[in-house]
C-alpha positions in Angstrom: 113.1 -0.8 -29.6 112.6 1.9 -26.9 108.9 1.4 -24.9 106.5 4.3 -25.1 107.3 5.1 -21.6 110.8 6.4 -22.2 108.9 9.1 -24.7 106.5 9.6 -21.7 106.5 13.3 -20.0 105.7 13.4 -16.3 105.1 17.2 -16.5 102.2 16.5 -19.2 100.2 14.3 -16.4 96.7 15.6 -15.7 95.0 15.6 -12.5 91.7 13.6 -12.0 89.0 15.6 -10.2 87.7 13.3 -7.2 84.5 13.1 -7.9 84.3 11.1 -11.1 87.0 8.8 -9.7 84.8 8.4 -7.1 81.7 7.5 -9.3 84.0 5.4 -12.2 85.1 3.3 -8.6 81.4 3.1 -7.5 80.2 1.6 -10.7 83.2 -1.0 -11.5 82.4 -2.1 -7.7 78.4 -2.3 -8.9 79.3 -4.4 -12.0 81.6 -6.9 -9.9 78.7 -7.6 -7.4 76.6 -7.9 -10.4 79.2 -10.8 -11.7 79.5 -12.6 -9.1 75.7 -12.9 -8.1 75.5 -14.5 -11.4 78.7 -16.3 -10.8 76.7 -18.1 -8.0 73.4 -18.5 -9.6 73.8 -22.3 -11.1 74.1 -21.9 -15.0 72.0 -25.1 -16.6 73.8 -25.0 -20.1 77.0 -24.2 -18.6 77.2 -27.1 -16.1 75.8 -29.4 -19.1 72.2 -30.2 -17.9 70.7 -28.7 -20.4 68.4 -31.2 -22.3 69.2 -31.7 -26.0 66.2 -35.0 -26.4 63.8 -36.6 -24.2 62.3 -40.4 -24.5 59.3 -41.4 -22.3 59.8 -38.3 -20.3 63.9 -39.6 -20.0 65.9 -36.5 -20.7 69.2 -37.2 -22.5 71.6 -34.3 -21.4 73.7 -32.2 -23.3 76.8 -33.3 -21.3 75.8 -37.0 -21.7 75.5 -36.3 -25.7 78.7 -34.6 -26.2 80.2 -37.5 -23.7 79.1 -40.1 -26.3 80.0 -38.4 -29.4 83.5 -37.5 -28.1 84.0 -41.0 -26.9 83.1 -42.2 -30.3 85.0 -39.7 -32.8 87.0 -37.5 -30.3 90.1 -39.5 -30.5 90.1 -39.2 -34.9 88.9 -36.0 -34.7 91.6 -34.5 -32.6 94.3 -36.5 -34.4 93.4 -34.9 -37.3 93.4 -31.5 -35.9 97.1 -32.0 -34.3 98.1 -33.7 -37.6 97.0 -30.9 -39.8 98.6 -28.0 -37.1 101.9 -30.3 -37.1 102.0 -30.2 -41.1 101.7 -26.9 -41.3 103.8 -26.1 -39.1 106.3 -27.9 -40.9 105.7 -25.9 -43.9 106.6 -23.0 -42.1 110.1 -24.4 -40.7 110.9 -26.5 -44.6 109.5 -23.4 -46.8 106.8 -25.8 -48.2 104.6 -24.5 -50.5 101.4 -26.1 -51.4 99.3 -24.1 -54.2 95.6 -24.5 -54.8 96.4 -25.9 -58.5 98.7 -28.7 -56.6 95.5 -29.9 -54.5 93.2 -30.0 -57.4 95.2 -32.2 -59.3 95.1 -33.8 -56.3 91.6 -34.2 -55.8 91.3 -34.9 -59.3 93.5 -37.9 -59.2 91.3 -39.3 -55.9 88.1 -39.0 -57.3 89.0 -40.5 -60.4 88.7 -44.8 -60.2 91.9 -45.1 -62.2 93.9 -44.5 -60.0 92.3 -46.5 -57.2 93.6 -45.1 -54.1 92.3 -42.9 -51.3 88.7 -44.0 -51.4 88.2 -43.3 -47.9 89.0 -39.6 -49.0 85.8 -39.7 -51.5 83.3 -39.7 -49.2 84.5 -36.1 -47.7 83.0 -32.9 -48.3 84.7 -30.4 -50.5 86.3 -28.9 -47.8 87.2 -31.8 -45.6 88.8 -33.1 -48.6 90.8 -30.3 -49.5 92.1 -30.4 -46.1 93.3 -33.6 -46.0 94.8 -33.7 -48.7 96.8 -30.3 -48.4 98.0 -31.8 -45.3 99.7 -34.8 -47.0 100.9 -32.9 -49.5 103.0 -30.8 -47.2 103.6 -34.4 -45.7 105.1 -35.5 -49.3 107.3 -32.8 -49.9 108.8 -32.9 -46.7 109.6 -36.3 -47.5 110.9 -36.2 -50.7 112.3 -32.7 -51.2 116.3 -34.4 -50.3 115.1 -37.3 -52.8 116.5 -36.9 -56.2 114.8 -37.9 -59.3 116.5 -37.9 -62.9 113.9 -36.3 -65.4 114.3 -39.3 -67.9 112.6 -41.3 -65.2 109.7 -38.9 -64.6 109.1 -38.2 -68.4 109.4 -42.1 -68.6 106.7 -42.6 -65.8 104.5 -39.8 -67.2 104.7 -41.8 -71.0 104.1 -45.0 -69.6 100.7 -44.1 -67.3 99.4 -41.4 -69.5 95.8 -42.7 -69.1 95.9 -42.3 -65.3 95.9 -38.5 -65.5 93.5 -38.3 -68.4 90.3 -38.1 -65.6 87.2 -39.1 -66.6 84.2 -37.3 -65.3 82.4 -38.3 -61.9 79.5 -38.2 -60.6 78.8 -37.9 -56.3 76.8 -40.8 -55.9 73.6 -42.3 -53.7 72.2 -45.4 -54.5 68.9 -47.5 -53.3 69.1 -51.0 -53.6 66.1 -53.1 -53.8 64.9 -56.9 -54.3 62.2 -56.1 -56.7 60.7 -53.5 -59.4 58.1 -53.1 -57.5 60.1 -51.9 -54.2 62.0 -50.0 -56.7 59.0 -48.6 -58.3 57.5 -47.4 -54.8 60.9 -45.7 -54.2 60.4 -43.5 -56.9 57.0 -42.9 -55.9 57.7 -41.9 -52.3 61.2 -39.5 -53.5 58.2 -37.5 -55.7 56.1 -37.7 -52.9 59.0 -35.2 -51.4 60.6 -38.2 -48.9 64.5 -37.4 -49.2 66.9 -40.1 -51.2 69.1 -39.8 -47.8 66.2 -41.7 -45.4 64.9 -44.1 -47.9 68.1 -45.0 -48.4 68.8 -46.0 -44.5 65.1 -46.9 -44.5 64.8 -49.3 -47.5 68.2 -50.2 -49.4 69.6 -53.6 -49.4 73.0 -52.6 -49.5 74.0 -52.3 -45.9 77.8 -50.4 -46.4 76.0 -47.8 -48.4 72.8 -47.6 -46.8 74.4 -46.8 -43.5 75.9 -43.9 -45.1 72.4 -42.6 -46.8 72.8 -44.0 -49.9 76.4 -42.5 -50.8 79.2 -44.8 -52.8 81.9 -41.7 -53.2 82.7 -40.4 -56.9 82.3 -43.3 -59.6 83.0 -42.5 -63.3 83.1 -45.0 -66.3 84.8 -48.3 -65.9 84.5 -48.3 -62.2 84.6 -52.0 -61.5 82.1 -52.1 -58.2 79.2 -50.5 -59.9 77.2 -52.3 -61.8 77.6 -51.0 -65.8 73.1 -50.0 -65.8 74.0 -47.5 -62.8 77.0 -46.0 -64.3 75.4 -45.6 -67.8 72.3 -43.6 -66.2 74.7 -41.1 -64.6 75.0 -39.0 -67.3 71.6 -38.5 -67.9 70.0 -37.6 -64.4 70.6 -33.8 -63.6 72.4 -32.8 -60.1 69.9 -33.1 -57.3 67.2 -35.4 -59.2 67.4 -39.5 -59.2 66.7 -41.9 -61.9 63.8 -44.0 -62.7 63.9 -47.9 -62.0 67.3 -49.4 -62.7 67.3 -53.2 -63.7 70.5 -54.7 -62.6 72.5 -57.6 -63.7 72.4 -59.4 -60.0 68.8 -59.7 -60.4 68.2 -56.9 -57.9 66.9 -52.9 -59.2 68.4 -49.8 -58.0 67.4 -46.2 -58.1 70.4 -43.6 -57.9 71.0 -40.4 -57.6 73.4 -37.8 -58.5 74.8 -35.9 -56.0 77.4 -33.0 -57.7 79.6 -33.9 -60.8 82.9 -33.8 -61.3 84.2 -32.6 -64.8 86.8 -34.6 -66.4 90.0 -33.1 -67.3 93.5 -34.1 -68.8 96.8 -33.2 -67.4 100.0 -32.7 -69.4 103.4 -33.5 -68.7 103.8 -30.0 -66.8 100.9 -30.2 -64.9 101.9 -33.5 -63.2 105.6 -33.3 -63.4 106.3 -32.6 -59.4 103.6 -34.8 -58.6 105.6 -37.9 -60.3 108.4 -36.9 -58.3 107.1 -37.2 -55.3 105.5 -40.5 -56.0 108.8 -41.8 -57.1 110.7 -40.3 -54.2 108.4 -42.1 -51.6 108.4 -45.2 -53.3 112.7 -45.1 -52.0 111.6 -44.9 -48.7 111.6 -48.1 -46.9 108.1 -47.8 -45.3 105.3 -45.0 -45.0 105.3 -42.0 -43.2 102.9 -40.7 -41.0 102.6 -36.9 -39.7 102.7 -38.5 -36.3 106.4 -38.9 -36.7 106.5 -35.0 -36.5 105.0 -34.6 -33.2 108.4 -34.6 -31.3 109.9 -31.9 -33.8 107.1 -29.6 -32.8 105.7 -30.3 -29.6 102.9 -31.6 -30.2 100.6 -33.1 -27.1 97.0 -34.4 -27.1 94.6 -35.4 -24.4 95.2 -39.0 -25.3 99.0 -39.5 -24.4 98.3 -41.5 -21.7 95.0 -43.5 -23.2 
């Protein structure tokens, strides 16, 4: 491809008078001394001083928060950036397609208790979720597109597990646990009272895994085994947003819940699941589990933390 120059005529060149290149010169020469004035003037937020919370006239800086949180959650965080970069750029080099009908089966299949896997997955936003698992899906396929599967075995799986792609609905969950009606009773009171179910929950539930997390126990639907049968039979009745009213459970203790969003159950024929069996039967002829890590090499991928 020939540059624009070559089509360039030297004959059609204009002449700048010398006074406005004169001026244009005098004000780009304003504008740097402008720059780098500031340039020297210390820059609180930039240099991270800037104060994000005081305690007894302590200041806790910016830099000394984002420190913390990075030394907490940078490492997870980043990995799943890289991870979710290094999947997709495999897509890219395999011709891996991943279509939004393939991720909410997907999703489907996680939120529902049947199946029983993934459960970190369920306590993910919508997005986050989505994410995830559109990046192991690309993972999968990778992995099992050299893998072949006879379709008298898949039709075979598919017959035999039916009821795991028959998904019930589910309900986003939060749940206070108390010792006694009474506590449960004054929960109630103080959620009408306009206190939210998130700091009651880390204020007053019993149940320390859940009430760390503000009451939430991820998508449960009928039949799921670690919620007691009194919570899971008041889902259905409580509309999205609101909470129950005092929930006598079988431990002795009482429980007020709330639902969070719902999930509507759906069933999934033969068709719809078909390349999803394959894959699942593929991997299960690998010798051990993959990881997107093993991809890094392919595609160059480097961290901060190679030599942590």
């Amino acid at each position: 491809m020939k540059s624009t120059r070559d089509n360039f005529n030297p004959q059609q060149k204009r002449h700048l008078k010398t006074k406005p290149v004169l001026l244009l010169l005098g004000i780009l020469l304003f504008g740097n001394l402008l720059w780098f004035i500031a340039w020297l003037i210390p820059n609180e937020k930039a240099n991270g001083t800037e104060q994000v919370a005081s305690v007894d006239g302590k200041g806790i800086t910016k830099e000394h928060w984002m420190a913390s949180m990075e030394s907490m959650y940078g490492k997870e965080v980043l990995l799943d950036l890289v991870n979710a970069e290094v999947m997709e750029a495999a897509a890219k080099k395999y011709e891996i397609k991943v279509t939004d009908q393939e991720v909410d089966l997907e999703v489907a299949l996680i939120r529902s208790t049947q199946e029983g896997t993934d459960t970190s997955l369920q306590t993910l936003n919508e997005e986050s979720m989505r994410a995830k698992v559109r990046s192991r899906l690309i993972l999968e396929k990778v992995l099992a597109k050299d893998i072949v599967i006879e379709k008298d075995a898949i039709k075979a799986f598919y017959d035999d597990n039916k009821n795991l792609y028959n998904i019930p609905t589910s309900y986003r969950t939060s749940v206070i646990y108390v010792s006694s009606e009474e506590e449960a009773k004054e929960v109630v009171k103080e959620l009408k009272n306009g206190s939210s179910f998130d700091g009651l929950a880390r204020e007053r539930s019993k149940d320390t895994s859940s009430a760390s997390l503000g009451g939430d126990i991820g998508y449960v639907s009928e039949g799921t085994k670690s919620v007691d049968d009194a919570i899971l039979s008041a889902l259905p009745n409580i509309e999205t947003g609101k909470w129950s009213d005092v929930i006598s459970l079988k431990d002795g203790r009482f429980a007020v819940a709330q639902v969070v969003s719902v999930f509507k159950g759906e069933s999934f024929s033969y068709d719809d699941v078909e390349d999803h069996i394959h894959r699942e039967l593929a991997l299960d002829q690998l010798p051990q589990s993959v990881t997107p890590e093993v991809f890094w090499e392919e595609f160059d991928a480097q961290w901060s933390y190679s030599e942590k």
